[in-house]
NUBADREN-328677 format. One record per atom (N, C-alpha, C): residue number from 1; residue in three letters; atom name; x, y, z. Coordinates in Angstrom, 3 decimals, always signed. Layout:
REM residues N
+-----+------+------+----------+----------+----------+
: pos : code : site :        x :        y :        z :
+-----+------+------+----------+----------+----------+
: NUM :  Ala :   CA :        X :        Y :        Z :
...
+-----+------+------+----------+----------+----------+
This chain:
REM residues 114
+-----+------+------+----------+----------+----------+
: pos : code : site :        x :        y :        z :
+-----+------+------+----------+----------+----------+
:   1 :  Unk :    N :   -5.653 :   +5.358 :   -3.542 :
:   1 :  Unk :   CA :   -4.752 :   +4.297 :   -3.175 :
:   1 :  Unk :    C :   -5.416 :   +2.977 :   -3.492 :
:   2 :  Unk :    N :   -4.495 :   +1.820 :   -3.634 :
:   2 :  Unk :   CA :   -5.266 :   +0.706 :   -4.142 :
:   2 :  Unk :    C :   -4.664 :   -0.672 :   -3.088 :
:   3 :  Unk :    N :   -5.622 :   -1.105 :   -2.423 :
:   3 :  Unk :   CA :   -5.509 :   -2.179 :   -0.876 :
:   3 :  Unk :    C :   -5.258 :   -3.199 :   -1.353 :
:   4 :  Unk :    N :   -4.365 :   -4.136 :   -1.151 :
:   4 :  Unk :   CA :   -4.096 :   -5.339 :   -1.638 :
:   4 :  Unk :    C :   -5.073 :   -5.835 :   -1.007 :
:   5 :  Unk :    N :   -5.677 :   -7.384 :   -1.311 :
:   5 :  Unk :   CA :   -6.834 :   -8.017 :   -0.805 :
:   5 :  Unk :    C :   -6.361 :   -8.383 :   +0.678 :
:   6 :  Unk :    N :   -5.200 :   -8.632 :   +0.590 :
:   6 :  Unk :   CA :   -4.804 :   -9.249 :   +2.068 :
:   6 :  Unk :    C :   -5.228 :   -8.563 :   +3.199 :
:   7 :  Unk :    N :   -5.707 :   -7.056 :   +2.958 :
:   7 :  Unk :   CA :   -5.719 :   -6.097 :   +3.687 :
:   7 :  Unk :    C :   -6.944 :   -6.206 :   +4.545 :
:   8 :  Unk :    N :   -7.512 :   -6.171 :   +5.619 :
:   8 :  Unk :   CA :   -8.579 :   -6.373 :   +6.516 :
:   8 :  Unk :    C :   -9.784 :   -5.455 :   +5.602 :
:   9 :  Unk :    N :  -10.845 :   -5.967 :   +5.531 :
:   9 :  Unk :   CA :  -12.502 :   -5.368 :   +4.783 :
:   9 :  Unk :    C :  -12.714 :   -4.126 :   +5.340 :
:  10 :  Unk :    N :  -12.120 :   -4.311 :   +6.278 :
:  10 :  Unk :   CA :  -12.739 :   -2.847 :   +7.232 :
:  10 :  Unk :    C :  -12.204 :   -1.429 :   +6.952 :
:  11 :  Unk :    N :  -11.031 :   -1.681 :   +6.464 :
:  11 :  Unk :   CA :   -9.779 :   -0.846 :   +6.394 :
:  11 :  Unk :    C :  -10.555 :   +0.012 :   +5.210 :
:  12 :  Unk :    N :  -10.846 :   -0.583 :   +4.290 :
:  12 :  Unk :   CA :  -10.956 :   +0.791 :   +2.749 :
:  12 :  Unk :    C :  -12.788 :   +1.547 :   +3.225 :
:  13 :  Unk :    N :  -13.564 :   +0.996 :   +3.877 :
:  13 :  Unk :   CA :  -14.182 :   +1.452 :   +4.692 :
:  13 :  Unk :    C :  -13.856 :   +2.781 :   +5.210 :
:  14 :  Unk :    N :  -12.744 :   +2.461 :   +6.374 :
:  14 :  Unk :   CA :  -12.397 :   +3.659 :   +7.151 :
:  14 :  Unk :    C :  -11.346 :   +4.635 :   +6.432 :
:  15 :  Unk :    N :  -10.628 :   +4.385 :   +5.614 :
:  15 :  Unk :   CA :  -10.356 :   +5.385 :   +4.859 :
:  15 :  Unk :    C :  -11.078 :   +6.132 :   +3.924 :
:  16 :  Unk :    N :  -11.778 :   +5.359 :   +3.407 :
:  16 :  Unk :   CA :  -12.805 :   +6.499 :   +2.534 :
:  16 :  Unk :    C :  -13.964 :   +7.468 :   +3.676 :
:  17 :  Unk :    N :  -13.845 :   +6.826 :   +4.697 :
:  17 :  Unk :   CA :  -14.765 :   +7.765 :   +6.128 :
:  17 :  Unk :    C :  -13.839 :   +9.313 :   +5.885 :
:  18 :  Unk :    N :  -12.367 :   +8.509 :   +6.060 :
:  18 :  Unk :   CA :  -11.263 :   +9.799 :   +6.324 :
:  18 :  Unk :    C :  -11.182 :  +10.775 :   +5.070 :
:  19 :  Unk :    N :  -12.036 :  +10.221 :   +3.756 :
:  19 :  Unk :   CA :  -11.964 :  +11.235 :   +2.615 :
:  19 :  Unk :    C :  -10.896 :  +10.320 :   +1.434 :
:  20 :  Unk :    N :  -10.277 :   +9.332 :   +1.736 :
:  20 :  Unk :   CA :   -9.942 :   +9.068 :   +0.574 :
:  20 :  Unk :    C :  -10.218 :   +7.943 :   -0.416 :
:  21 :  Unk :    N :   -9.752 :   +8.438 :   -1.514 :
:  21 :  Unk :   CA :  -10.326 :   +7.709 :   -2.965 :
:  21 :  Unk :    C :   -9.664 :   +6.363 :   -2.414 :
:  22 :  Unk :    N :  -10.023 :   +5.073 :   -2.633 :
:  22 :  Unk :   CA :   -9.559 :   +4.042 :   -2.048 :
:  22 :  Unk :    C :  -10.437 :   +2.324 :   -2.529 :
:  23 :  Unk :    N :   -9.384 :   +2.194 :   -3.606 :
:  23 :  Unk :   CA :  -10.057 :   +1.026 :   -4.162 :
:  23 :  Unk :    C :   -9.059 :   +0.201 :   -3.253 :
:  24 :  Unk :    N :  -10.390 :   -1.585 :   -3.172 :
:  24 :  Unk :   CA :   -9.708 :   -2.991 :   -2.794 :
:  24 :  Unk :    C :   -9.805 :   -3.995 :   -3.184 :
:  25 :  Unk :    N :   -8.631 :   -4.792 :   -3.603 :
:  25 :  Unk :   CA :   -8.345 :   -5.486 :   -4.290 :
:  25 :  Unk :    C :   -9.299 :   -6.488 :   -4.188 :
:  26 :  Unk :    N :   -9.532 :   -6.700 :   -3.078 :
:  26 :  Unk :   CA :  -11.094 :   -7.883 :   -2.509 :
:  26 :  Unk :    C :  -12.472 :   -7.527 :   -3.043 :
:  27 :  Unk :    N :  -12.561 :   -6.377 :   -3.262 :
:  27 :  Unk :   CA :  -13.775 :   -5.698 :   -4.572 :
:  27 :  Unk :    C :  -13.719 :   -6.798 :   -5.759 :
:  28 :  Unk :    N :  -12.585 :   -6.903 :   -6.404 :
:  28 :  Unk :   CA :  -12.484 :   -7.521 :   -7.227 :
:  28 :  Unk :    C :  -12.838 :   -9.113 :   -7.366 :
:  29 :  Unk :    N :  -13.706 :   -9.132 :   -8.854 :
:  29 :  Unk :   CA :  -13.897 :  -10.536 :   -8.900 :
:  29 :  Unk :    C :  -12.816 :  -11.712 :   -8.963 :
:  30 :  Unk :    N :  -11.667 :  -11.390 :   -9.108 :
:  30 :  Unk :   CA :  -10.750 :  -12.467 :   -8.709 :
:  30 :  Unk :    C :   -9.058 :  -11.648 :   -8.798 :
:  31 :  Unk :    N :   -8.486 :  -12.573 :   -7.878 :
:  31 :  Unk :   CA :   -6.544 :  -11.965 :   -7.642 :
:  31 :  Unk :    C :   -5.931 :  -12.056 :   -9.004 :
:  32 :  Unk :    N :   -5.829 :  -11.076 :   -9.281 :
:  32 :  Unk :   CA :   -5.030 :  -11.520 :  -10.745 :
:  32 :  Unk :    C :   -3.401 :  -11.763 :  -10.759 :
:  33 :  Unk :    N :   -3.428 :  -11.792 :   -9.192 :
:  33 :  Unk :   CA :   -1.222 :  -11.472 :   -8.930 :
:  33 :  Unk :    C :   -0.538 :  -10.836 :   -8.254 :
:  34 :  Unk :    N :   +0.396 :  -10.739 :   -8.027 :
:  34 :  Unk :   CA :   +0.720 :   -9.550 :   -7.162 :
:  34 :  Unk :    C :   +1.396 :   -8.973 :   -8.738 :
:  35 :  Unk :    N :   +2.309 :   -9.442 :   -9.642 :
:  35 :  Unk :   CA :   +2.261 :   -8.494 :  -10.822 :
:  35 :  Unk :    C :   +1.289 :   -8.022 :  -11.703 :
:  36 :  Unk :    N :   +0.123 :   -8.419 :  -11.769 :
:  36 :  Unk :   CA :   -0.682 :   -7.744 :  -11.932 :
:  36 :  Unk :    C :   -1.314 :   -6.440 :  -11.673 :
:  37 :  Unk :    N :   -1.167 :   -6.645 :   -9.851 :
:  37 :  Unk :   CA :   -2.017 :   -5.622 :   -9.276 :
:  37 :  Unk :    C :   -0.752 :   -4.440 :   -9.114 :
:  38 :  Unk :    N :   +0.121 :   -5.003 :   -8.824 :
:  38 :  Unk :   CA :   +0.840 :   -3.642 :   -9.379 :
:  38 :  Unk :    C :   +1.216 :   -2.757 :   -9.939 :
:  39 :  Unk :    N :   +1.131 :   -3.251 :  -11.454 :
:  39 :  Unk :   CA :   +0.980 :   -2.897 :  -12.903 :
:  39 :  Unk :    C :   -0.125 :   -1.924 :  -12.900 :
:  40 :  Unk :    N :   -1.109 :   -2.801 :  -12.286 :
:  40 :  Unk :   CA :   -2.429 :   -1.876 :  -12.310 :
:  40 :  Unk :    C :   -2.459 :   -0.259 :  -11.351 :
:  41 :  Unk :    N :   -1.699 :   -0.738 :  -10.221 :
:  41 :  Unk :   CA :   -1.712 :   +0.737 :   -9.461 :
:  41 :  Unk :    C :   -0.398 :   +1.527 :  -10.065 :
:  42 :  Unk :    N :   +0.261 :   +1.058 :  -10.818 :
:  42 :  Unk :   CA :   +0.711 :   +2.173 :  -11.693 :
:  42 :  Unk :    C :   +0.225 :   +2.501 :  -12.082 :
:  43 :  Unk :    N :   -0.069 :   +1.825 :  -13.276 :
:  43 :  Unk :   CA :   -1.051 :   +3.016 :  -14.467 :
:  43 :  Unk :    C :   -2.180 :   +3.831 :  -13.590 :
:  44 :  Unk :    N :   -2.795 :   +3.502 :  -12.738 :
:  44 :  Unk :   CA :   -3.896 :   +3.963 :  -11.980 :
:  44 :  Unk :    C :   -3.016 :   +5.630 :  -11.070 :
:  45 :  Unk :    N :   -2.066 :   +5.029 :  -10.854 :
:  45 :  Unk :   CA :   -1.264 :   +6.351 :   -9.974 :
:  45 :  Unk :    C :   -1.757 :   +6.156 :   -8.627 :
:  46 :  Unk :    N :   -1.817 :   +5.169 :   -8.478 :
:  46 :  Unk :   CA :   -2.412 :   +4.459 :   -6.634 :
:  46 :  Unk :    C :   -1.353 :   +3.862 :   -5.858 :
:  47 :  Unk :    N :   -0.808 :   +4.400 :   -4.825 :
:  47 :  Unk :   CA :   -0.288 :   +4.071 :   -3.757 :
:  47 :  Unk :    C :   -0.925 :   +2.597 :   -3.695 :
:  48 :  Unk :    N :   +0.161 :   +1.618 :   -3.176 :
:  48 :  Unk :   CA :   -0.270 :   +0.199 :   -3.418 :
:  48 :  Unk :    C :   -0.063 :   -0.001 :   -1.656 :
:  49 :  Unk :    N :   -1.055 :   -0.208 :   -1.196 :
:  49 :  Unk :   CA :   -1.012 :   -0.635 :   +0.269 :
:  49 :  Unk :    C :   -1.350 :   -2.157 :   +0.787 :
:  50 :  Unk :    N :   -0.218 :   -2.702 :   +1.003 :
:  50 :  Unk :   CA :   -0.197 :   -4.576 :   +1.457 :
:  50 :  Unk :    C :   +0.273 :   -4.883 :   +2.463 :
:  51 :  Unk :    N :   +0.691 :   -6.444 :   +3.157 :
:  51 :  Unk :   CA :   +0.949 :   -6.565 :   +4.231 :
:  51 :  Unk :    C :   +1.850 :   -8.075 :   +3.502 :
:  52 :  Unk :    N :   +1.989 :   -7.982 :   +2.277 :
:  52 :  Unk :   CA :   +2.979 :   -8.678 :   +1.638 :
:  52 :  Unk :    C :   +3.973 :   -7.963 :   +1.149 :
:  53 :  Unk :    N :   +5.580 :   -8.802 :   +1.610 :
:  53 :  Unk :   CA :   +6.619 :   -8.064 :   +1.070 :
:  53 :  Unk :    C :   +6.820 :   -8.574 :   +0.146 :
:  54 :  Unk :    N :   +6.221 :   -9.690 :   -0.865 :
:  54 :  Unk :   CA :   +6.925 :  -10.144 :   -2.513 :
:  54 :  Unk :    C :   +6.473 :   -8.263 :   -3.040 :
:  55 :  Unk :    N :   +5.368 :   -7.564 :   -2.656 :
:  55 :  Unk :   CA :   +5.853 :   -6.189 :   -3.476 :
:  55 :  Unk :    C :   +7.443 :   -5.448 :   -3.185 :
:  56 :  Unk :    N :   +7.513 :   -6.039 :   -2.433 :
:  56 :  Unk :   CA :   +8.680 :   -5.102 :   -2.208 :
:  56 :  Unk :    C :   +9.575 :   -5.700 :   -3.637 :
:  57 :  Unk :    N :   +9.826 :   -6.953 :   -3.217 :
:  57 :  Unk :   CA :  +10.733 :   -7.693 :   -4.097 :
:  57 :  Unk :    C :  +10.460 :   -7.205 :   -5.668 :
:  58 :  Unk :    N :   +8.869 :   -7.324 :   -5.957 :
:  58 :  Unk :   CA :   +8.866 :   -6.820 :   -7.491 :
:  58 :  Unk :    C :   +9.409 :   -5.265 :   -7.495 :
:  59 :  Unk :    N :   +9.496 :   -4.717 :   -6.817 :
:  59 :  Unk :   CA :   +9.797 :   -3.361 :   -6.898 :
:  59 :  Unk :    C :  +11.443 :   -2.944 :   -6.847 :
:  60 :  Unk :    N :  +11.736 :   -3.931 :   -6.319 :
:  60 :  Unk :   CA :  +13.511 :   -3.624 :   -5.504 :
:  60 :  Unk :    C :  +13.925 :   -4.534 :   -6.504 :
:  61 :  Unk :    N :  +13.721 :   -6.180 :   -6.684 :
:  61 :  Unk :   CA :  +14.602 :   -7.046 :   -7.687 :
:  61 :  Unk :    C :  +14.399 :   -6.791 :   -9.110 :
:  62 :  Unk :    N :  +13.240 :   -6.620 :   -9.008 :
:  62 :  Unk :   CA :  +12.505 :   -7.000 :  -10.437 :
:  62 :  Unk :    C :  +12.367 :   -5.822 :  -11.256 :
:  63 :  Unk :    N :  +12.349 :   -4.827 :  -10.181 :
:  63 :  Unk :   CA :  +12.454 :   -3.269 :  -10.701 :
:  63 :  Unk :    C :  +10.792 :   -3.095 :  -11.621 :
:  64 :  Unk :    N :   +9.869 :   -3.647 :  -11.176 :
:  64 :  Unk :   CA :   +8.924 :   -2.972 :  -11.436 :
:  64 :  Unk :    C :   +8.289 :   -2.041 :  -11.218 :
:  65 :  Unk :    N :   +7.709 :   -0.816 :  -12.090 :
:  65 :  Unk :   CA :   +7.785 :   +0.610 :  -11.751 :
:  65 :  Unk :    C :   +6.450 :   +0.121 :  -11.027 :
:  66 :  Unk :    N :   +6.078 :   +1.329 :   -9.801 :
:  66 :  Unk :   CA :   +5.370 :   +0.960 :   -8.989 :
:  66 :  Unk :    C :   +4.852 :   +3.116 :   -8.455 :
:  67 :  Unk :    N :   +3.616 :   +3.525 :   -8.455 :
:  67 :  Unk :   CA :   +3.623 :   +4.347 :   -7.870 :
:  67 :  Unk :    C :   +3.422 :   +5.017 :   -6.327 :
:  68 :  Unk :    N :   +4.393 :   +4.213 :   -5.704 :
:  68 :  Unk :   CA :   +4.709 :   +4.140 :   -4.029 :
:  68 :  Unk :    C :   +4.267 :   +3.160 :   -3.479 :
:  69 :  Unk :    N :   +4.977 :   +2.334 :   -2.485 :
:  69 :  Unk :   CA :   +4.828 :   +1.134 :   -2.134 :
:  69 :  Unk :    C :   +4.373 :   +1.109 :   -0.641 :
:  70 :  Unk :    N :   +3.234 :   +0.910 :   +0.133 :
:  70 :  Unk :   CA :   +3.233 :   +1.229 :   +1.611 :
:  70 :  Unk :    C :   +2.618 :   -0.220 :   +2.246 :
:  71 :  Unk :    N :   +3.919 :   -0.620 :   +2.545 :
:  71 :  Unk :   CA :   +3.763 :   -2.223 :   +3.466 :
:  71 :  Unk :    C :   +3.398 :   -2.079 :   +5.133 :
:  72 :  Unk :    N :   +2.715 :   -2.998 :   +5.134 :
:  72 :  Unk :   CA :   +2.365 :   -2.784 :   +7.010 :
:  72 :  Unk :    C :   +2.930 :   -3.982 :   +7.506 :
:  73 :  Unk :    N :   +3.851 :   -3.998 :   +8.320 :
:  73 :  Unk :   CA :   +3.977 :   -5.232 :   +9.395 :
:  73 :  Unk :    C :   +2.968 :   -5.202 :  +10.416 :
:  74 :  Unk :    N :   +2.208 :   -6.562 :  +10.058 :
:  74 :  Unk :   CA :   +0.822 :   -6.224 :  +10.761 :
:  74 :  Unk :    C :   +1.150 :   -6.628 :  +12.008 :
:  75 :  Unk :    N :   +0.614 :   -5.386 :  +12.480 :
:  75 :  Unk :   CA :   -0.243 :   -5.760 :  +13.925 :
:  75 :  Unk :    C :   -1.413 :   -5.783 :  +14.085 :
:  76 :  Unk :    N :   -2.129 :   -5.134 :  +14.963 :
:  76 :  Unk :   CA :   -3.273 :   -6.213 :  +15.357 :
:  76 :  Unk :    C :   -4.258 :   -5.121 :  +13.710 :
:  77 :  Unk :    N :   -5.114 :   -5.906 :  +13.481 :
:  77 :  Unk :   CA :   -6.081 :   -5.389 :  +11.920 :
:  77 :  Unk :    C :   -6.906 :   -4.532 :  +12.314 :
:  78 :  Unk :    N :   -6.982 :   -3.785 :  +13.204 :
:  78 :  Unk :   CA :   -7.749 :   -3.068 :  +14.058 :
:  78 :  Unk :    C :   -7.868 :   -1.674 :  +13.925 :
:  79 :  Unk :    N :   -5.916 :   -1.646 :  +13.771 :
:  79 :  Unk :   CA :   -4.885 :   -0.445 :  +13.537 :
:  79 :  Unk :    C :   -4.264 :   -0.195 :  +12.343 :
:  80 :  Unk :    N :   -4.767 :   -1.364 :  +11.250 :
:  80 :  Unk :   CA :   -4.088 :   -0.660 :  +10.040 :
:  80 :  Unk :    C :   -4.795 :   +0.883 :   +9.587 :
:  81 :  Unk :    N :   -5.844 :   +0.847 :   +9.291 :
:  81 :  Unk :   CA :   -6.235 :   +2.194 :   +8.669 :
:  81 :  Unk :    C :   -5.531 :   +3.639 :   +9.385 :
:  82 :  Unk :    N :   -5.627 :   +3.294 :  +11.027 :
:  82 :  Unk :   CA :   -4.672 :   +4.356 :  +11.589 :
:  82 :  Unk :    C :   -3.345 :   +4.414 :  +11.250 :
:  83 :  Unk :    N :   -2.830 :   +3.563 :  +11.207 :
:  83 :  Unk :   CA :   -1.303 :   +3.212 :  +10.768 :
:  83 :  Unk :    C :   -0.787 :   +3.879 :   +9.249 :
:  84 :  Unk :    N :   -2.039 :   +3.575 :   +8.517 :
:  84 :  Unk :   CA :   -1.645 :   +3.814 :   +6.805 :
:  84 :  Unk :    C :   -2.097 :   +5.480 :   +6.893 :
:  85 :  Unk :    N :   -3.365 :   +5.928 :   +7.798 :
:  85 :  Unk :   CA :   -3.222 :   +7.260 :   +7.675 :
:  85 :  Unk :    C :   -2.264 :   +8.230 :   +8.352 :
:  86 :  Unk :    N :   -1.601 :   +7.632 :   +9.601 :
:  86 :  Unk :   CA :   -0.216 :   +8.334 :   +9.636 :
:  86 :  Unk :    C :   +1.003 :   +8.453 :   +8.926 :
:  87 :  Unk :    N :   +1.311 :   +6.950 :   +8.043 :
:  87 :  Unk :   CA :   +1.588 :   +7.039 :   +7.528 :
:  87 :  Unk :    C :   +1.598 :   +8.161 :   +6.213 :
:  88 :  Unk :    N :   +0.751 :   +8.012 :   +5.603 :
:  88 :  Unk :   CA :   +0.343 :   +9.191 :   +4.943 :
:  88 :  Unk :    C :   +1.085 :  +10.731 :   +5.232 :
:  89 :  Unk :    N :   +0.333 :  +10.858 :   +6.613 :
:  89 :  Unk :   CA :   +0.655 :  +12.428 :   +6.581 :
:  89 :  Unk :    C :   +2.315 :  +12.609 :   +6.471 :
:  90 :  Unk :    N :   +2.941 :  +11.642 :   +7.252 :
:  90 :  Unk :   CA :   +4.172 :  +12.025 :   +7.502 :
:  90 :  Unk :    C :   +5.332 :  +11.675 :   +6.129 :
:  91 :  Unk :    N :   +4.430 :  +10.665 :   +5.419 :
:  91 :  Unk :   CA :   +5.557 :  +10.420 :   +3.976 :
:  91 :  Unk :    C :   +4.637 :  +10.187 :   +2.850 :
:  92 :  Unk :    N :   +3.402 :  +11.092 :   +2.863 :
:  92 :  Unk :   CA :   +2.927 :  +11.368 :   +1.533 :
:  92 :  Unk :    C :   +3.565 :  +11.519 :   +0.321 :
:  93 :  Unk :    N :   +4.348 :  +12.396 :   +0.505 :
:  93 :  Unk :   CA :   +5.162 :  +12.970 :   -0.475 :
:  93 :  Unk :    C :   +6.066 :  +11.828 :   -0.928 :
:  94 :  Unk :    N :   +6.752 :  +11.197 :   -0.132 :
:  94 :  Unk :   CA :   +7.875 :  +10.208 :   -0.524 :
:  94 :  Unk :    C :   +7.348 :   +9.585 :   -1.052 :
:  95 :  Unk :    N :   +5.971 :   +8.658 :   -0.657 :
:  95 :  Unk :   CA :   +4.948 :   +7.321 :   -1.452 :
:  95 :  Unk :    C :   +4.700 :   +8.007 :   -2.859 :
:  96 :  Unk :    N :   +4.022 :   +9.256 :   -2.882 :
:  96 :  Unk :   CA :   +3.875 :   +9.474 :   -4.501 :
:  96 :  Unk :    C :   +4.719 :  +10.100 :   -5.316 :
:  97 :  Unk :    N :   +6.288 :   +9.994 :   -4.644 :
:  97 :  Unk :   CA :   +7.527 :  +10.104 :   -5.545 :
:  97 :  Unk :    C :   +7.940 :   +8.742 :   -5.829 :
:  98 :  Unk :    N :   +7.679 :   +8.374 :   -5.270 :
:  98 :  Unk :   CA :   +7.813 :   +6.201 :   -5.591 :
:  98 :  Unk :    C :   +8.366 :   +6.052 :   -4.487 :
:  99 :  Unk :    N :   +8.530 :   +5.970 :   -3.119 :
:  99 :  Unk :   CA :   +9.226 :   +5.519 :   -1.920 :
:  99 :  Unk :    C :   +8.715 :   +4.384 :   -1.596 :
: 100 :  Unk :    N :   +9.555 :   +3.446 :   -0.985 :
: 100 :  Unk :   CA :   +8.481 :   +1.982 :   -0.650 :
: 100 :  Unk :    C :   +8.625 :   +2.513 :   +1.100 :
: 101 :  Unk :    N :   +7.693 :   +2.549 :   +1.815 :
: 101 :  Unk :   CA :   +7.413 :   +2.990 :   +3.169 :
: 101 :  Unk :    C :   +6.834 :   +1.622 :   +3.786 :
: 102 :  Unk :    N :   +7.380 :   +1.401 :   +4.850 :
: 102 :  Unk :   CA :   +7.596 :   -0.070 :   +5.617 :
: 102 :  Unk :    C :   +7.002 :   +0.641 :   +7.282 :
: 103 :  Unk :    N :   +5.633 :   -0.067 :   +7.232 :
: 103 :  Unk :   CA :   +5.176 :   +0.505 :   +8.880 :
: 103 :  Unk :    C :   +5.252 :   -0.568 :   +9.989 :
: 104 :  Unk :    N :   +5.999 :   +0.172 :  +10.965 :
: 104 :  Unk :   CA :   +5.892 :   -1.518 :  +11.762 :
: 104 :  Unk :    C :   +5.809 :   -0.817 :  +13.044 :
: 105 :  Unk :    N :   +5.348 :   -1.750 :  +13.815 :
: 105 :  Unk :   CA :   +4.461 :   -1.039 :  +15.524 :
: 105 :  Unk :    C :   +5.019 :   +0.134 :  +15.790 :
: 106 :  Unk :    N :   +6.440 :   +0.119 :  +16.110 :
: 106 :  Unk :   CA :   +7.198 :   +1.543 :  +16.251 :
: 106 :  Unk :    C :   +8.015 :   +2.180 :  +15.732 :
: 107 :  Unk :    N :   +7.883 :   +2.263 :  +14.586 :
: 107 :  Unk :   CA :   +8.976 :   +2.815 :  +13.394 :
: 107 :  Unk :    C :   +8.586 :   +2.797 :  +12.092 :
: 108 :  Unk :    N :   +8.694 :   +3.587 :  +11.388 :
: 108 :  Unk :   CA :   +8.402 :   +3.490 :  +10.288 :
: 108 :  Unk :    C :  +10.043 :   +4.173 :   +9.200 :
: 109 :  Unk :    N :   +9.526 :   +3.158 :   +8.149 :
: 109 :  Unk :   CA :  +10.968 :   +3.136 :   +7.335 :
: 109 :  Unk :    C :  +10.615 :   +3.338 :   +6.005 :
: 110 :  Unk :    N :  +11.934 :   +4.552 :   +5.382 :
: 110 :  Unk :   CA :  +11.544 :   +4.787 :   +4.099 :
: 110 :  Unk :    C :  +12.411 :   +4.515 :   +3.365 :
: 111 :  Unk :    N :  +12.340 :   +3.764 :   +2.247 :
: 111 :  Unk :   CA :  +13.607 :   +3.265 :   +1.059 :
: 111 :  Unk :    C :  +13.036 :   +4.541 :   -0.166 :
: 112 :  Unk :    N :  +14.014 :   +5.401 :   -0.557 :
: 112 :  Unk :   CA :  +13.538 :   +6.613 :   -1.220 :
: 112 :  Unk :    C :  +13.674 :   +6.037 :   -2.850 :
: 113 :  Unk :    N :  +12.734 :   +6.425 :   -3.789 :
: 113 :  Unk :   CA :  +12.661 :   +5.630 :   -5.010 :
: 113 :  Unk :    C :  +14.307 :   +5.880 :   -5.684 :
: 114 :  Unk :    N :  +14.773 :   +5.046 :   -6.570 :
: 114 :  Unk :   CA :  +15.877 :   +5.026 :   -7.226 :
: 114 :  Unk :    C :  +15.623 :   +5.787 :   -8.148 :
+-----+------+------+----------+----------+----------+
């Protein structure tokens, strides 16, 4: 999966604890975009995990192909990595069919790819 920078330092940390492959965008020597980095977790085949909805927009208006979209309405930065790994279990499948998956304190929402 590939962490948008916005994403708390701690977070790709604790997912790679949990076993997964997990690049972040904050690794990187500089933001190249949000169309950029999307582009990039296509070709890469990386679940794009942010806490910005302009992905949504490139994905829904702009129709940029995207290989699964998983937005967090943040709460506290404490709880994303738990959040994105439940996420996971319960709509794995949908994120790497292209689903954009929207996590928010108590609900989670799936727009199924077109």
């Amino acid at each position: 999966m590939l962490l948008d920078g916005c994403i708390w330092w701690q977070v790709p940390i604790d997912l790679r604890r949990a076993g997964h492959d997990v690049e972040w965008v904050g690794d990187w020597p500089s933001d190249p975009g949000d169309p950029a980095i999307m582009a990039y977790a296509f070709r890469e085949r990386r679940i794009l995990v942010t806490l910005d909805k302009d992905f949504g927009d490139l994905a829904v208006r702009r129709r940029q192909p995207h290989a699964g979209l998983l937005r967090l309405v943040p709460p506290e930065v404490d709880r994303h990595a738990s959040l994105i790994l439940e996420a996971l279990e319960l709509h794995g499948d949908d994120l790497l069919a292209g689903a954009i998956v929207t996590v928010e304190e108590d609900r989670i929402r799936v727009r199924p790819p077109d």
